[in-house]
C-alpha positions in Angstrom: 143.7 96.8 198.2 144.6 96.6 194.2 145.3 93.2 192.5 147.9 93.3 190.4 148.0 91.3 187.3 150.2 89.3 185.8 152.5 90.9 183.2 152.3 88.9 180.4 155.2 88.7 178.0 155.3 87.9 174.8 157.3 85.2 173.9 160.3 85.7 170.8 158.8 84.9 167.8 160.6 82.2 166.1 162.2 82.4 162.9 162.7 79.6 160.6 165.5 79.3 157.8 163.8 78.3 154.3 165.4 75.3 154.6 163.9 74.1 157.8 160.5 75.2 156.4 160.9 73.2 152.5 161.6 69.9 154.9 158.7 70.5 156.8 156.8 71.1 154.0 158.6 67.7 152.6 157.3 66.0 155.8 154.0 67.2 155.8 153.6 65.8 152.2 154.6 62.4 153.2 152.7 61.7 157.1 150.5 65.0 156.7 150.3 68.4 158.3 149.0 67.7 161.6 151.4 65.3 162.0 154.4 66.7 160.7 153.4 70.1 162.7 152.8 67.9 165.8 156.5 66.2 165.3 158.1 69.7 164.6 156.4 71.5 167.6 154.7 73.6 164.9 151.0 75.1 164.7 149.0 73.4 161.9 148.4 76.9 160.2 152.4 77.3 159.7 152.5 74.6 157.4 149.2 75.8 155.2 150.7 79.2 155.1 154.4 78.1 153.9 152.9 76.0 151.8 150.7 78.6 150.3 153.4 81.0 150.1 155.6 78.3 148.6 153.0 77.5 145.9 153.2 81.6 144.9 156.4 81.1 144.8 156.7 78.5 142.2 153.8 80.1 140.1 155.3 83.4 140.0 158.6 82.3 139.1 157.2 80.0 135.7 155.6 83.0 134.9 158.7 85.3 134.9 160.1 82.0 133.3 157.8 82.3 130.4 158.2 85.8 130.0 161.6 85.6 129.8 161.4 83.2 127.3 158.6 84.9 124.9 160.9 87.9 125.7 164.3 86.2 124.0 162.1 85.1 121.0 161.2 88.9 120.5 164.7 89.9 120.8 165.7 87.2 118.1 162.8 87.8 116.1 163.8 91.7 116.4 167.1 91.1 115.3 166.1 89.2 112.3 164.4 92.2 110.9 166.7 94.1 111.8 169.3 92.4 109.8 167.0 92.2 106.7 166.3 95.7 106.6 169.9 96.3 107.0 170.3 94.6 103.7 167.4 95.6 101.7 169.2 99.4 102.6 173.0 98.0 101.2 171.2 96.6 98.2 169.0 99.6 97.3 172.0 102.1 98.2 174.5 100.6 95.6 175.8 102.8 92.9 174.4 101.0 89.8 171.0 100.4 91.6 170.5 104.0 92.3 171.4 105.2 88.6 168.3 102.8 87.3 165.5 103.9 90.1 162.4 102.0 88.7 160.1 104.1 86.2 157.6 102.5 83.8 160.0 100.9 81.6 162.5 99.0 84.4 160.8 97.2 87.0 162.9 96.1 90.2 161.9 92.9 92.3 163.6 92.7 95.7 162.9 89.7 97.7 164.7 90.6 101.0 165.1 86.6 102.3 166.7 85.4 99.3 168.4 88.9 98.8 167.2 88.4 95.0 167.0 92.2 93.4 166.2 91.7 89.8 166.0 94.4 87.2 163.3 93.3 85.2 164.0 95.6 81.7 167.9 95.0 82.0 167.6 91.0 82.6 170.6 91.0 85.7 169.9 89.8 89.4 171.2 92.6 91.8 174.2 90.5 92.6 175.8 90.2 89.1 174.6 94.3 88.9 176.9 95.2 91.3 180.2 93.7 90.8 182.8 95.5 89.9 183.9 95.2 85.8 
């Protein structure tokens, strides 16, 4: 005669909303894990592996948070140049500017953050050089 075993079922696993899990991890900060597992019907290594989890979670995200930030400054910082270079092209494509290209005897000073373009042999800024008569 054969013995039959047994069949042993596995029981549901349980799934817990991230809600239920950050008060558990609230409780276990204030009476402990073993405690707070033992209140909750939970295992001990639940709570040490949300809270781990957890922990990633928060690191991660103040990483993307600081690359989002260093990000934005290159953007601005991007557009900056961008916006100088934009006028050091306006300034050096104006009609009178062209006609007096610098040789040896006229020397042109252009200092793009002021937007000060000075012809050195003629004694004008770039400003006053380009306004109509």
């Amino acid at each position: 005669m054969t013995r039959r075993t047994p069949v042993q079922t596995k029981k549901p696993r349980k799934q817990h909303t991230q809600s239920f899990k950050d008060e558990a991890l609230g409780l276990a900060d204030k009476v402990g894990v073993a405690q707070a597992a033992h209140d909750l019907g939970l295992h001990d290594s639940q709570l040490y592996d949300w809270r781990q989890k957890a922990s990633r979670r928060r690191s991660q995200s103040e990483v993307e948070q600081s690359q989002a930030s260093e990000i934005a400054r290159l953007k601005r910082l991007l557009a900056e140049q961008a916006e100088e270079l934009a006028i050091v092209k306006n300034v050096w494509s104006a009609p009178d500017l062209q006609a007096s290209i610098p040789s040896e005897q006229n020397d042109v000073c252009v200092n793009v953050s002021g937007l000060l373009v000075q012809h050195a042999a003629a004694g004008l800024d770039g400003i006053g050089a380009h306004r109509a008569p």
